[in-house]
C-alpha positions as CSV (number, residue, x, y, z in Angstrom):
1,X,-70.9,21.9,154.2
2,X,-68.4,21.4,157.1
3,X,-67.7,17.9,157.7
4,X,-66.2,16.8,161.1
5,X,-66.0,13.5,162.2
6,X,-64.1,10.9,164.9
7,X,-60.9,8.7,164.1
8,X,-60.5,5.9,166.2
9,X,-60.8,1.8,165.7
10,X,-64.2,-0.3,166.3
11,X,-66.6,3.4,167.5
12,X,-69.5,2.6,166.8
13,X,-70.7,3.1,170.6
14,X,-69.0,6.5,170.4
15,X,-70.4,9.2,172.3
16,X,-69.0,12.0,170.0
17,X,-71.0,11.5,166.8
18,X,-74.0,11.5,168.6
19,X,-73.0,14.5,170.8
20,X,-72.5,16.7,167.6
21,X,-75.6,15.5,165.8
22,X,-77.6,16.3,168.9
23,X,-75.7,19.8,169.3
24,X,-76.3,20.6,165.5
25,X,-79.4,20.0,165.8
26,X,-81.1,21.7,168.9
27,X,-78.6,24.9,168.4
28,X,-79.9,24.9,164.3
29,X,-75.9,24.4,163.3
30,X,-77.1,23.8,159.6
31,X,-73.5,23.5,157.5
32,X,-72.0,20.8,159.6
33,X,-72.2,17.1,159.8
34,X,-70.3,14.4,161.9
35,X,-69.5,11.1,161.3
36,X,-67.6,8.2,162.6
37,X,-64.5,7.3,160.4
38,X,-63.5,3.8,162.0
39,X,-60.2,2.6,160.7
40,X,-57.8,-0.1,160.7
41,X,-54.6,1.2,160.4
42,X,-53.4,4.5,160.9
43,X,-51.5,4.1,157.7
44,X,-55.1,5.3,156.0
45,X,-55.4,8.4,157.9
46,X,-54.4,11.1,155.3
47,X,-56.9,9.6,153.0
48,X,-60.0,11.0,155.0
49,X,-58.5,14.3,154.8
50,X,-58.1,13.8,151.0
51,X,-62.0,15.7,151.3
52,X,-61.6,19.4,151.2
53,X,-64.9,19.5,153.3
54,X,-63.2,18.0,156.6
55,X,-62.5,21.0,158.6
56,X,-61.8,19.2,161.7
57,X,-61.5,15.3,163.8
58,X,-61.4,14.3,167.2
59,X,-59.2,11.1,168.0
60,X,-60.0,8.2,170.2
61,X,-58.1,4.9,170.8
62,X,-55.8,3.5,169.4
63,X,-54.2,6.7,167.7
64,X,-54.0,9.6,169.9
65,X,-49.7,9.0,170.2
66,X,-49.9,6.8,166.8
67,X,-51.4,10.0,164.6
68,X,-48.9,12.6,165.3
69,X,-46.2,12.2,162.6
70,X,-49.0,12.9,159.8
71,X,-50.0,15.7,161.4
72,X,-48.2,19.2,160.0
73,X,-47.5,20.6,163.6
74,X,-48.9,20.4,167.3
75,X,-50.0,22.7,169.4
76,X,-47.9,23.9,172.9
77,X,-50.1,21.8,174.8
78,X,-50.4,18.6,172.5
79,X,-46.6,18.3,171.9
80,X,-45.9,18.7,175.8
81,X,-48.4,15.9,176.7
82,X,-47.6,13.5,173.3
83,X,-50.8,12.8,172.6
84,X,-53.8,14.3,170.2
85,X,-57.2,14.4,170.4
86,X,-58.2,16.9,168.4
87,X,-57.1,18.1,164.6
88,X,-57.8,21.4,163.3
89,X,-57.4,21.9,159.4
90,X,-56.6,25.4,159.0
91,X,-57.2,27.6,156.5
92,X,-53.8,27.0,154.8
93,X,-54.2,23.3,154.5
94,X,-52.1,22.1,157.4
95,X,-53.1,19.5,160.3
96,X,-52.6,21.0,163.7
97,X,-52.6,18.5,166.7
98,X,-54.3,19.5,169.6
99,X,-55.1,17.8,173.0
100,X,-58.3,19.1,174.9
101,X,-58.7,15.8,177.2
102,X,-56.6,17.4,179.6
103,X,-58.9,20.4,179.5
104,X,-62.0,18.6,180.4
105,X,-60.4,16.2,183.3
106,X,-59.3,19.1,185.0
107,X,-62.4,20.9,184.8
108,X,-64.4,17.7,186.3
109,X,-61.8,16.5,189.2
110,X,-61.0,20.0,190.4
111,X,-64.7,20.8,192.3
112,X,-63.6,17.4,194.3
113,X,-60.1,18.0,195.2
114,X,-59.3,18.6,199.4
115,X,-56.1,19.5,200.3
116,X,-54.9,15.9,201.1
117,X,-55.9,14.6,197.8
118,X,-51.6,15.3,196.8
119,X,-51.1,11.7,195.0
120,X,-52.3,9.7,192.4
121,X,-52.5,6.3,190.8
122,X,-52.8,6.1,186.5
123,X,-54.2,3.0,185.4
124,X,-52.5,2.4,181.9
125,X,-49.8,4.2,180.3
126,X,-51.9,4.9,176.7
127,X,-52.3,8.0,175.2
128,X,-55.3,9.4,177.1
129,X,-52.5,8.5,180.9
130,X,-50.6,10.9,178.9
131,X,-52.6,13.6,179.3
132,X,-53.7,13.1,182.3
133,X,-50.5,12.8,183.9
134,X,-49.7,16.4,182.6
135,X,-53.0,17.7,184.3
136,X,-52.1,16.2,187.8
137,X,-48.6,18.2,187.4
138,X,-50.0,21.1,186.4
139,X,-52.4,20.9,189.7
140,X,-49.2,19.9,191.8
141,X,-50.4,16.5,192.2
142,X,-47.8,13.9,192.0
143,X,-48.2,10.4,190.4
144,X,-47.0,7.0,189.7
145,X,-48.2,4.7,186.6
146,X,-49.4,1.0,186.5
147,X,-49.2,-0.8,184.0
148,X,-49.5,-4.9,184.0
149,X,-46.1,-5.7,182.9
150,X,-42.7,-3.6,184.7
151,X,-40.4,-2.0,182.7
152,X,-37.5,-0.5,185.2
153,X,-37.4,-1.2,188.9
154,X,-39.8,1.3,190.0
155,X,-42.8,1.1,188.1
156,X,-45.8,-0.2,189.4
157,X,-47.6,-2.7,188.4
158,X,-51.1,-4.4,189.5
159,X,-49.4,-7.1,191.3
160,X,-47.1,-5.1,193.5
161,X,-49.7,-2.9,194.8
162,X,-50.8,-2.8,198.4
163,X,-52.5,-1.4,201.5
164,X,-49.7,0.8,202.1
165,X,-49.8,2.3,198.1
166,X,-53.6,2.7,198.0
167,X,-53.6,4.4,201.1
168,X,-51.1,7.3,199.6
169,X,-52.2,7.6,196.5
170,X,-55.6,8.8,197.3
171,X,-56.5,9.8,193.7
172,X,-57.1,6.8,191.2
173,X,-57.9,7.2,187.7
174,X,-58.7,4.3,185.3
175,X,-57.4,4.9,181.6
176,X,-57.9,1.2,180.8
177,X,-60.8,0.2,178.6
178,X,-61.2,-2.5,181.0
179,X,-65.1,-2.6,181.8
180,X,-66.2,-0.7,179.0
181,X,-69.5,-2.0,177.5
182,X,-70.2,-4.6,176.6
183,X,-67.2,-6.3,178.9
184,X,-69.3,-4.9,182.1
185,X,-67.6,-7.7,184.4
186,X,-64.1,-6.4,183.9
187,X,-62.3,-3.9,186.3
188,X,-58.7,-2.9,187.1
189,X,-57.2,-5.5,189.1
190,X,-56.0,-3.1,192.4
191,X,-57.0,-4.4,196.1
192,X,-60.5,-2.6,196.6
193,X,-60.7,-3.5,200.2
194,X,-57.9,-0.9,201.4
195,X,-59.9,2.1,199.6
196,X,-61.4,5.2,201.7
197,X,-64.2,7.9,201.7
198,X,-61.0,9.8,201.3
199,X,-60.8,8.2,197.8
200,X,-61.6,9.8,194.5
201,X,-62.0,7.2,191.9
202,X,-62.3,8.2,188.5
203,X,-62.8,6.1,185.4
204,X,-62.4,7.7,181.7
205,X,-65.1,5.3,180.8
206,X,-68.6,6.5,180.5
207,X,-70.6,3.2,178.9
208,X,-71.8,2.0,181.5
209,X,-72.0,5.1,183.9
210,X,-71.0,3.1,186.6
211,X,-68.0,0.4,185.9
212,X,-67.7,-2.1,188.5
213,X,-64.3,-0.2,189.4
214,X,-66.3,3.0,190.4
215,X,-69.0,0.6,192.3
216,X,-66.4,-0.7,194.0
217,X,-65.1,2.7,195.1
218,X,-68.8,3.3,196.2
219,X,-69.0,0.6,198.4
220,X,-66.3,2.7,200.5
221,X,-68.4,5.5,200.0
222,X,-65.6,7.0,198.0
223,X,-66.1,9.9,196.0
224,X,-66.4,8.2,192.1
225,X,-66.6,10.1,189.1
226,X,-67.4,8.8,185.2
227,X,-65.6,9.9,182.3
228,X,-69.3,11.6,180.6
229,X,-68.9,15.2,182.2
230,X,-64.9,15.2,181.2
231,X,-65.9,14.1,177.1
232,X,-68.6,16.8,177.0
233,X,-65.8,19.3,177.8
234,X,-63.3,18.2,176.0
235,X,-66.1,18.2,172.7
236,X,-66.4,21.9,173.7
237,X,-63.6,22.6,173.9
238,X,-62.5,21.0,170.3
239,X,-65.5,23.2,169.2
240,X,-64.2,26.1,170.0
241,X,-61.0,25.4,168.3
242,X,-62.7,24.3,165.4
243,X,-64.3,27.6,165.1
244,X,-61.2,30.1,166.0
245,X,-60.0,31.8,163.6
């Protein structure tokens, strides 16, 4: 039996184990199972992989940067964006990092991209910003991060934003958990009222479907997009690996 599973802290709402059960199931997938391993620490990481059946993890917050020094080697991709979502046990033993994020947010923003959409704001600086960032240069869009607290002169943060900055940036991405289920209330704190139907807002959450920071984009009749369609491509994507030779 294969075993896969999902590393991350506190996923029991996690859409991966169910997505993989489901996909086992209706595409009769009979020697694979998928599981949650929730953990505390990353410390306890290489103790999972202690079971010769565990062919393969995806990696959610907090340890998509944290993970990679017990991993053997990255892939091209992975070691260029610093962050891993993926791990791939090949057939020599070794634990390859690989990041497949930035694979599915480029599939789902690119249908919605005009030619004036040429900057873009990144809500949080963790390890999923990371690989988003590299997909905005690789589609020549430029971008600046914010984060709540500055660390040099030029970084942006929530409280220096304004009319002028919203209005260039016409591409804002939330990877914050903030209004992830059950905190529903909780958004990004940006200024709302200067947004446009120009706008694409898009938040890496996907429970609830629609976080107040996308129903607030809606309310400009901006065009809002939820992180569901990105995850299942990035899950295919990590499938395929899984299954290369």
């Amino acid at each position: 039996m294969r075993k896969f599973g999902l590393i991350g802290k506190n996923i029991s709402y996690s859409f991966s184990q169910n997505y993989f059960t489901d996909k086992f199931s209706s595409e009769n997938i009979l020697d694979a199972t998928y599981e949650n391993f929730d953990i505390d620490n990353i410390d306890t990481i290489l103790n999972i992989f202690e079971n010769p059946e565990i062919v393969g993890c995806n990696v959610t917050i907090p340890y998509k940067e944290t993970i990679i020094p017990y991993l053997d080697k990255l892939d091209k991709k992975a070691k260029n964006i610093g962050a891993v979502n993926t791990i791939k046990r090949h057939k020599n033993g070794k634990l390859i990092g690989y990041n497949t994020d930035c694979y599915g947010f480029k599939k789902t923003l690119k249908p919605h991209l005009k030619p004036f959409h040429k900057q873009a704001l990144i809500l949080g600086t963790g390890g999923a910003s990371k690989a988003i960032a590299f997909t905005l240069k690789e589609l020549g869009i430029t971008y600046k991060f914010v984060s709540r607290t500055s660390k040099n002169p030029t970084q942006l943060t929530y409280n220096n934003l304004g009319e002028s900055t919203i209005s260039e940036h016409l591409i804002i991405i939330n990877c914050t958990p903030l209004g992830t289920f059950p905190n529903v209330a909780d958004a990004p704190n940006i200024p709302y009222q200067f947004l446009t139907k120009d706008h694409i807002l898009y938040d890496l959450i996907y429970n609830p479907e629609e976080t107040r920071f996308l129903k607030q984009g809606q309310l400009k009749n901006a065009v809002t997009i939820n992180g569901l369609q990105m995850l299942k491509f990035q899950a295919e994507k990590a499938w395929r690996i899984w299954n290369a030779n």
